[in-house]
N, C-alpha and C positions, 0 to 999 in steps of 0.2 A: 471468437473470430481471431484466425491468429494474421498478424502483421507481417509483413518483407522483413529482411533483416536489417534493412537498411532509415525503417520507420518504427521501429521500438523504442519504449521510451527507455530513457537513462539509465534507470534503474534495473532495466532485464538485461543492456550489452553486456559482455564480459567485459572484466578490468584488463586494461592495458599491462602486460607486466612491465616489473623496474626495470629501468637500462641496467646495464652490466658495469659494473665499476673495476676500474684498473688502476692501480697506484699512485700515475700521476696525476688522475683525473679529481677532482675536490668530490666528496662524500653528498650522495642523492639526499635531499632533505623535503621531507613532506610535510607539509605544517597539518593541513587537513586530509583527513583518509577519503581514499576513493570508496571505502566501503560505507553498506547505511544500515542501521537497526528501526525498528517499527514494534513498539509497544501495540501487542494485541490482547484483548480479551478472551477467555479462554471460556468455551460453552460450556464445565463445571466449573465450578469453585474448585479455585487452588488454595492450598495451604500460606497460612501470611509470610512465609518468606520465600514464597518461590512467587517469578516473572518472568511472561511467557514475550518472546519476541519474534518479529518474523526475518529472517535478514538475508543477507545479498548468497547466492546459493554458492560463494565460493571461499566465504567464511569458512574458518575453524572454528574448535573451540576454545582456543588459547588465544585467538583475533577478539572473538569478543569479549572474553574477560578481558585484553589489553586494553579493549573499547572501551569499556566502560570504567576502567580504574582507572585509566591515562584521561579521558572527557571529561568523564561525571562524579568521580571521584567516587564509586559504588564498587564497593568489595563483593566478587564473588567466590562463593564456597564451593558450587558445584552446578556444573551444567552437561544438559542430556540435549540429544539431538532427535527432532522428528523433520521428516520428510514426509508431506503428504503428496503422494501421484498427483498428475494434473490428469480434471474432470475431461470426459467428455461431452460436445453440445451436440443434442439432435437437432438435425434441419428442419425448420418449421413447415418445410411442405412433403417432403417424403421422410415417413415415418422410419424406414430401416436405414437412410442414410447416417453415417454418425460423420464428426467432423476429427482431425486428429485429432490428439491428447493437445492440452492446454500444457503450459511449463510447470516442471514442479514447485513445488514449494518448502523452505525448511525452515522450521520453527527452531527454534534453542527455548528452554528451557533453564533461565536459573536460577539459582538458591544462595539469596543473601548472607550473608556473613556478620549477625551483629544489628540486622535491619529487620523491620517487617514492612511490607508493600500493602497498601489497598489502593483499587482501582479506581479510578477518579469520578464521580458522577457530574459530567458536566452541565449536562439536563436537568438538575433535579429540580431548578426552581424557576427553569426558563417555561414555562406552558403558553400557548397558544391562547392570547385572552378572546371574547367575544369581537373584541373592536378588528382585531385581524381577521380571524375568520369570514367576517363582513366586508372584508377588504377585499380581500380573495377570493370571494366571491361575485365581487361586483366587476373585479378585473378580468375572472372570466367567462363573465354573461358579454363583458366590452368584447372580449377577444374573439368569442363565438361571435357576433353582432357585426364585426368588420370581416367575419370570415365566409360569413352570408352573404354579405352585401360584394364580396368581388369572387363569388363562385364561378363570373360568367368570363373570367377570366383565363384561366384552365392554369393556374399556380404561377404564372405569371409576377414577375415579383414587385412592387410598387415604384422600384426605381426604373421600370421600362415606361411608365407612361410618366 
């Protein structure tokens, strides 16, 4: 679904450019960058010094290496650029409808310098025990239970009565 221009999030406007500096004017200083990077996982395995990133589509690739040596202090050796098309969504009620193209997307790609990266498994040791799953359950037999009981409502919401 795509948004007005005027309701996207932050992340998709484009960046404001810099004012223009004139001699006598004191020097533009930015502490933090309007730009943002996004560590992604990549559907093969990458080799251990290369990190794949998704970032703001008006990035270079000499913004992100500044990125990342000037923030994080990560050296890099070598970055490649992918741009994936944005998808199309069919309409769930007519089949030959398509909806425009979604925004594109640009990945970078890069390659440590002196470093090797592996992907963090946040999940590995969080699992769903018995006792939640029982939870979860009982909260939604309650949630169907009070969803039966004001059918005759017609969606009505519970702060009207």
């Amino acid at each position: 679904m795509r948004f007005p221009i005027n309701l996207r999030y932050l992340h998709e406007k484009p960046l404001p450019r810099y004012p223009l500096w004139y001699p006598d004017n004191p020097r533009v200083r930015l502490f933090l960058p309007l730009f943002w990077l996004k560590m992604v996982k990549h559907e093969k395995p990458l080799p251990n010094d290369f990190v794949k990133f998704e970032c703001h589509w008006q990035m270079t690739i000499s913004d992100v290496k500044q990125y990342l040596e000037k923030l994080y202090g990560i050296k890099a050796m070598d970055a490649r650029v992918e741009i994936k098309r944005g998808e199309y969504m069919k309409h769930p009620a007519k089949p030959n409808a398509l909806s425009p193209p979604m925004e594109d997307r640009k990945y970078i790609y890069i390659q440590l310098k002196d470093e090797t990266f592996e992907f963090p498994d946040l999940f590995k040791n969080k699992r769903p025990s018995d006792e939640i799953a029982k939870e979860q359950k009982q909260l939604f037999n309650q949630m169907n239970k009070d969803y039966n009981t004001k059918k005759d409502r017609l969606n009505i919401g519970d702060w009207f009565f």
